[in-house]
N, C-alpha and C positions, 0 to 999 in steps of 0.2 A: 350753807347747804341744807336741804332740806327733803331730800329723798325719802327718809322716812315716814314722811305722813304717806310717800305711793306705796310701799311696799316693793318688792321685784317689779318694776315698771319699765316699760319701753319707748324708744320713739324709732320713727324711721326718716331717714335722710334720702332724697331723689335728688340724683347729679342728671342733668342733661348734658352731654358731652353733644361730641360731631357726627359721630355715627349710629350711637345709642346713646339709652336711659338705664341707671343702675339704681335701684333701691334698694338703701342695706336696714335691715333691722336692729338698732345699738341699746344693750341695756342701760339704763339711767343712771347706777350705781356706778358704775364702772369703765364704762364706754366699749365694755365688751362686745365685739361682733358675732351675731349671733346666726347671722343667715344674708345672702345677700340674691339678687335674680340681675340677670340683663334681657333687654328687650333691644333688637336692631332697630332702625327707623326703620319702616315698609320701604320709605322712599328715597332714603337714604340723602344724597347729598345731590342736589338738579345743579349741574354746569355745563351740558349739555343743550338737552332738552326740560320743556316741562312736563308731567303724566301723560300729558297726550302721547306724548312718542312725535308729536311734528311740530310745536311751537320750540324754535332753533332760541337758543340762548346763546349772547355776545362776549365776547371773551372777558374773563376774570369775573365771571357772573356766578355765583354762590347761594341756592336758595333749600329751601325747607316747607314740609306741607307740615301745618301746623298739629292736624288732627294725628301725625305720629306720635306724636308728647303725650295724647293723652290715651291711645295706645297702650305708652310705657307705664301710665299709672296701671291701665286694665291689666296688665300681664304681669309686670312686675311685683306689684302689691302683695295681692292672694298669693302666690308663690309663697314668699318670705314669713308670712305668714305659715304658711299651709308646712315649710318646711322645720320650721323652729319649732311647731308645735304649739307656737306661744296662741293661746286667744284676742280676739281685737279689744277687749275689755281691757286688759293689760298696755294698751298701747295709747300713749296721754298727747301727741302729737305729732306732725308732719312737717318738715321744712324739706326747700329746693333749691336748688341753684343750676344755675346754665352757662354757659358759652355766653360771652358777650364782647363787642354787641350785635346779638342776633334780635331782630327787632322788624314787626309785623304790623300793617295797619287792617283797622276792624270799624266794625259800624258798633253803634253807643251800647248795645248789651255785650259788645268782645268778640261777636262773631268775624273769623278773617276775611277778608275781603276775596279772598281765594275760593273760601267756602259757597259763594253767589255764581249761579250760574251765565253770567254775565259777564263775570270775572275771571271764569278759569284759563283760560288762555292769555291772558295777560299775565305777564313775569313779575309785575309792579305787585301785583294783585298777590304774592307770596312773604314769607319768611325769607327775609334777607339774613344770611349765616355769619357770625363774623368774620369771615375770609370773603365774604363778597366785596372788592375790590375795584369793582368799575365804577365807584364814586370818585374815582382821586382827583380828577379836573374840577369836581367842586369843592372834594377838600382844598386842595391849592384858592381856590376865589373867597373860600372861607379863611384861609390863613391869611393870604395878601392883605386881603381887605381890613381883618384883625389888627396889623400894622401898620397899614396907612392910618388908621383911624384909633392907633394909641389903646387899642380895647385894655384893660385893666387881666382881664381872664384869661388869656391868649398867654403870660408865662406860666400862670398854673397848670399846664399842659406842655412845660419843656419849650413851649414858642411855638407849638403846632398840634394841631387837631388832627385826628386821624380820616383817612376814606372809610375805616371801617367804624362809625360811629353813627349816632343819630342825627345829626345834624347834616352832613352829606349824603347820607343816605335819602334824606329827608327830601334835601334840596335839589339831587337825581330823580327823586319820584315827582316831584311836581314839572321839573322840566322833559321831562322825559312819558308824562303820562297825566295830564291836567286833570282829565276827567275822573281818572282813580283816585286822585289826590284830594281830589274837592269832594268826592263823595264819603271816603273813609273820615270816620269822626275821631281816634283816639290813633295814631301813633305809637307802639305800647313795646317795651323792651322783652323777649320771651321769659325773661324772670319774672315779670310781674303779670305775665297772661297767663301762666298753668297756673302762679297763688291765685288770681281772680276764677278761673276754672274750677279749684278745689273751695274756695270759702263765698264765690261770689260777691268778692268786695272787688274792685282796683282801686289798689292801691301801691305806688311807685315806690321802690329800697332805695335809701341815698345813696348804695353802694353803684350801684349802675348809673344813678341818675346824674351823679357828680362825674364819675368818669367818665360816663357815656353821653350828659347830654348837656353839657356845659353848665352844672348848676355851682355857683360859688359864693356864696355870702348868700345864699337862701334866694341869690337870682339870676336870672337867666339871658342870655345875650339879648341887646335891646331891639327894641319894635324898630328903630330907626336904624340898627347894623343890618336887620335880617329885609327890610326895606331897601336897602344899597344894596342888596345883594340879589334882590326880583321882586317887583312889586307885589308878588303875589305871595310872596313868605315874610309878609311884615308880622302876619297874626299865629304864624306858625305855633309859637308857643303857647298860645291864650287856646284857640281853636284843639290843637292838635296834641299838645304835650306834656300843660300843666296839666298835675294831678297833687290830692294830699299825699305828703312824704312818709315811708316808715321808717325807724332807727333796726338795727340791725339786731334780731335776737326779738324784736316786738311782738304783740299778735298782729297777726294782719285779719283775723275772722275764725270764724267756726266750718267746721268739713261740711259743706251741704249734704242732702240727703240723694242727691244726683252722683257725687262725688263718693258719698258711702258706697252706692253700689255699683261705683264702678273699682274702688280700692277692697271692699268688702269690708274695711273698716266703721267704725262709730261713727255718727255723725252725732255733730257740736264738739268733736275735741278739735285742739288745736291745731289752726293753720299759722307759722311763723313768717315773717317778710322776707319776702325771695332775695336771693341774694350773687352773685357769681362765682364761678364754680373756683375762680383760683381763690377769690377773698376768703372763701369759705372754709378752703384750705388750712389758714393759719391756723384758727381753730384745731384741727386735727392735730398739729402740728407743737401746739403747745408753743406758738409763734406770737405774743400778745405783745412782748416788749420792746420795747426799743432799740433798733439795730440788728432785728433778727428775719433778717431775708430769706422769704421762701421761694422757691422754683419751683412752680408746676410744671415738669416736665414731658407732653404728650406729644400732640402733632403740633403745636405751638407751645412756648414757653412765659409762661408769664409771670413776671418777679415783683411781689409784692410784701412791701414790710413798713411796721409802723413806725415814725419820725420821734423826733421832741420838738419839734417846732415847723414853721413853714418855711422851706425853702424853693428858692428853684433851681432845678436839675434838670440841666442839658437833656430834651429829649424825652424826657418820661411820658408817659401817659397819662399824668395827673397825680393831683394830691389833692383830699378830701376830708374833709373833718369828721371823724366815723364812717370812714371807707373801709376800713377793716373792724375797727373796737370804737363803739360809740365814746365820742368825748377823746379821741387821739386822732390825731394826724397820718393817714395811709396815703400812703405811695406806693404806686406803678408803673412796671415799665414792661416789655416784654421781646420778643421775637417773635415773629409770623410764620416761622418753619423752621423745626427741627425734629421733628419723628416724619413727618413728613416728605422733608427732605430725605433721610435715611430709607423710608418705604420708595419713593422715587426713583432711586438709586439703583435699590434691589429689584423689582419691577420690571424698569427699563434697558438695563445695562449689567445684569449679571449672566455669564455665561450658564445654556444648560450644565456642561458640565460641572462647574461650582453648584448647582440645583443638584445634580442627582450624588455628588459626592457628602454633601451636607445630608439629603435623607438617606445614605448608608452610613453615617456618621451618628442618626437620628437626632442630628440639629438643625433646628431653626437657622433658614440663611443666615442672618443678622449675629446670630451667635460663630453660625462657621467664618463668614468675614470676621468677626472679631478677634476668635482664635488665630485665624492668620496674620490679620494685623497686629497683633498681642506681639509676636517674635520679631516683628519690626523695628529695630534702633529707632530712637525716635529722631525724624528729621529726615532715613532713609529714605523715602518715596520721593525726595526732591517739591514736595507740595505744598502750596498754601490756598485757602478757597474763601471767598467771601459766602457766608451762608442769607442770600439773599432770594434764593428759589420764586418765594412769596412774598415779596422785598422787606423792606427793612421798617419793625414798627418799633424799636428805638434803638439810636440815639436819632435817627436821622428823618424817621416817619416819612416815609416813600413807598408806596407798596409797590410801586412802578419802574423800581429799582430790581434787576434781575441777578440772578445766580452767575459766578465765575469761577473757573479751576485754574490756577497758574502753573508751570513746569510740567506739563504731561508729554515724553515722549514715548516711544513706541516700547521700549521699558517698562511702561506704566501698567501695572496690574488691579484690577477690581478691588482688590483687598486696600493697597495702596490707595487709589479714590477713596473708597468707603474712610480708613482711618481718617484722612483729608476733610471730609465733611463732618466727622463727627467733634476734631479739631476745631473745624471753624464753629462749628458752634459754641462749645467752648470758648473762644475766643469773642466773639460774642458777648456772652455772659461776661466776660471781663471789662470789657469795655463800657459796659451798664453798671458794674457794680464801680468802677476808675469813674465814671459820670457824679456818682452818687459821696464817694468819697468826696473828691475836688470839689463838691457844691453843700459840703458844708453837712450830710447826710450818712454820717459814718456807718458800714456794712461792719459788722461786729462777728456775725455767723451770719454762716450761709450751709441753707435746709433746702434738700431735694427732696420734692413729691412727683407722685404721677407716673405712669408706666415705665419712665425712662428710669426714673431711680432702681430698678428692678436689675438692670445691666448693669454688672461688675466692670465691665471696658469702658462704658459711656463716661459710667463716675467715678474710676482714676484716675478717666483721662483729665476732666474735671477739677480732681484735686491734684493734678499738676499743673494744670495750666493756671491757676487760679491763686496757686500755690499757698492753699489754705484748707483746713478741713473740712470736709463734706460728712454735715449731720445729714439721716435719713427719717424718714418718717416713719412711724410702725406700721401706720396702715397701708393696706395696697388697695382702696378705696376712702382717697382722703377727701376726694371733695363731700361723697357722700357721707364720710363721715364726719365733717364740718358742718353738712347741714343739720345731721342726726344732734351736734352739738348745740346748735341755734334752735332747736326744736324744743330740746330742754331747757335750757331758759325763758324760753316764751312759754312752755308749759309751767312752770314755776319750780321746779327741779332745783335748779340754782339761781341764784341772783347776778351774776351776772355772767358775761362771754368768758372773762379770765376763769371768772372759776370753777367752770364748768369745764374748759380746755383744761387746766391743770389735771384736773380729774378722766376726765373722757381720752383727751388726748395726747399724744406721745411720740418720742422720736429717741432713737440711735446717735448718742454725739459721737462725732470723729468716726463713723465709720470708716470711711477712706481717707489716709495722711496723702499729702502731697511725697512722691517720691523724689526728694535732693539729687539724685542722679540726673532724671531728666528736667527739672525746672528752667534750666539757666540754658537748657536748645529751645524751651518754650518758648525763652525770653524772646530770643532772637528769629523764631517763626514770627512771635505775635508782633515786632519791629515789621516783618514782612506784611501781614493783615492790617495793621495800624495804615503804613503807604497807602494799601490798596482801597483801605477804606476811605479814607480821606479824596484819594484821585478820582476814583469810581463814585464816592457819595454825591459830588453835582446834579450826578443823575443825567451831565448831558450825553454821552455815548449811550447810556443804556437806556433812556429816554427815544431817542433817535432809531433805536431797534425796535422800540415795542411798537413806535408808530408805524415801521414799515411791517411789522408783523399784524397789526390792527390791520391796518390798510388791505393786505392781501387777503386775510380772513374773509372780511366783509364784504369785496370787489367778486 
């Protein structure tokens, strides 16, 4: 370590999340938080429509206007700044990370293709969000075909590639819109378009590029799979995708002087390689070793923790060589709804009167459902639910896979549902980490980050069903403070991720113990969720509905 040649020194970490940007200011020393700002997207989440207000968007259609990212630099920055007190002298670098994979095509300087007036009404022409979900028919021609043709890559991915990736995505925009596809020259993942925004370099992070774009032994699915699959994406990768790789913690460039004044920062300090908002996590998390699983807990869950070696596990979302800690083995898996799901709930199906009883209580719904379901016996509600809302993005990688509630009679109360959902979720996380175990990949601890960990009911229920300790994270902005972590290292702070984690970043062990009381009616709910996942995972029943719900939309 070598903080002492900066003196009190600082860096700042930018998480791009789903509905904003947060930028915390962390001192170098210490990983102290010092100030942090949020900034909403303008435009928030297009599933609808696009800005226009009249270009209709097709169901499970998820997009993003690019120029709110940099928005979140203009507002957020100067804030934290301006709030700390601290000077931009003082401040020795910048790392990011995002949602992924949220992923935008651009013409050869980076500009989105959204950004041309020529463009703006077309839906291709935007930020696909990682919850954009109306690739899955190409996912499926990508996986098939993977199979028949023996690909080698296809189990480093659990045996299936997702809709929400690059490569489907990809292969939706070409058939779906040729002419946007031929004209966009770079294909670019949102983590590595705000680094090129801030230092002017692109330059792709293995952390995305491995999980998100099929890269494994340094290459990429061949000229002649992506040729079976439409003549016109044989070059997908050469044209559209390759770029030089950066390790994680690296420079990717220096702050432009465009970028200075839009951050109010220095230009020529340090820009770090972008990275994704849960990998970034660990880091926070003091997550660097072996068998020690984090949970990004927000509107999706993403579970990521480093290996001792290479395996394959049923379902994950990949394993990467410095996908989390350069020179170690990271694995991912995750769920595609669970705050989500719970905001859904509350939203659509909670009665006024639970509304207006909770603001004379002065609680947040979500806390007053809790407190009710809290004096619930556990197993009373008669429920068990598959947490597939947004379907399932592991073990079974379907996003086409829908939501179920089993045992609801006229008995059934709001609090009762809610407890029900936030079970299955739970239940969920079991069966990723039961995936992980059985294949050779032992779950040692398991660390909760992310808004959800903030909920006392969410993470008991947690460490019962799991029936294992739930570490917490200390911060309540761990991605960005994972990147604040990646920023010093690349600034030269410390030598490398671990030990700049040890230092920076931190966590609560055992905050929540499994309660022995209710474990063993866990058991025998999760025997009820195991059935139904397995009967329901086919996909043929719920497959069969989305068509006739497609169908009637469109018609």
């Amino acid at each position: 370590m070598s903080t002492e040649m900066f003196g009190e020194k600082y860096v700042i970490g930018v998480d791009f999340g789903t509905l904003s940007g947060r930028a915390l200011l962390v001192r170098v020393s210490d990983g102290a938080e010092i100030a942090t700002a949020v900034h909403p997207y303008r435009n928030g989440v297009l599933e609808e429509f696009l800005p226009d207000g009249t270009t209709n968007l097709k169901p499970d259609w998820a997009l993003q206007v690019p120029h709110d990212y940099i928005e979140v630099l203009q507002e957020t920055i100067p804030k934290v700044l301006q709030q700390a007190g601290v000077s931009k002298d003082n401040v020795i670098g910048i790392a990011t990370d995002f949602t992924a994979c949220t992923v935008l095509p651009t013409m050869s300087d980076g500009t989105p293709l959204c950004e041309l007036d020529e463009f703006k009404s077309r839906p291709h022409a935007y930020a696909k969000l990682w919850k954009h979900h109306a690739a899955q028919k190409h996912a499926d021609r990508i996986n098939n075909l993977a199979h028949e043709r023996r690909e080698p890559w296809i189990n480093r991915y659990g045996g299936k590639i997702s809709s929400e990736w690059e490569f489907a995505k990809g292969l939706q925009l070409l058939e779906e819109d040729q002419q946007l596809y031929s004209t966009m020259k770079h294909w670019v993942e949102a983590s590595d378009w705000i680094v090129w925004q801030l230092c002017g370099r692109y330059i792709r992070n293995i952390c995305a590029t491995g999980f998100k774009a099929i890269l494994q032994d340094n290459e990429y699915p061949s000229r002649e799979f992506l040729k079976a699959l439409n003549p016109d994406f044989e070059d997908f990768v050469e044209t559209k995708v390759r770029q030089e790789l950066g390790q994680l913690g690296d420079v990717a460039g220096l702050l432009t002087e465009e970028a200075a004044l839009w951050t109010g920062l220095n230009p020529g300090i340090v820009v770090a390689v972008g990275n994704v908002d849960a990998h970034a996590t660990s880091a926070a998390a003091n997550a660097t070793q072996v068998g020690e699983l984090v949970a990004i807990m927000g509107t999706s869950t993403c579970h990521v923790m480093v290996g001792a070696g290479l395996s394959t596990v049923q379902g994950m979302c990949g394993v990467v060589m410095g996908g989390i800690v350069p020179g170690k083995w990271g694995y991912e898996a995750g769920q595609s709804g669970v705050g989500d799901i719970f905001a859904w709930f509350t939203r659509n199906f909670v009665p006024a009167e639970y509304e207006e009883k909770a603001a004379l209580e002065g609680k947040d719904i979500h806390d007053y459902l809790a407190d009710l379901a809290r004096n619930n016996p556990v197993g009373s509600h008669g429920l068990v639910a598959l947490d597939w809302q947004s379907g399932n993005r592991s073990t079974l990688i379907d996003h086409t896979l829908s939501g179920l509630i089993l045992g609801l009679t006229l008995a059934t109360k709001p609090e009762d549902i809610y407890q029900a959902l936030v079970e299955a979720t739970a239940f969920g996380t079991r069966k990723i980490i039961e995936a992980f175990n059985e294949s050779g990949v032992p779950v040692k601890t398991f660390i909760a980050a992310g808004g959800l960990a903030k909920s006392e009911f969410v993470m008991q229920t947690y460490a019962n069903i799991l029936n294992r300790p739930v570490d917490v994270v200390n911060s309540e902005q761990s991605s960005a403070l994972g990147s604040a972590i990646h920023a010093a290292v690349a600034a030269g702070a410390y030598t490398n991720i671990e030990e700049a984690s040890a230092v920076m970043g931190g966590r609560t062990e055992a905050k929540y113990l499994p309660d022995l009381s209710k474990t063993s009616v866990y058991d025998s709910l999760y025997e009820q969720y195991v059935y139904l996942y397995e009967l329901f995972g086919t996909g043929e029943k719920m497959h069969a509905l989305r068509d006739i719900r497609d169908t009637a939309k469109v018609s």
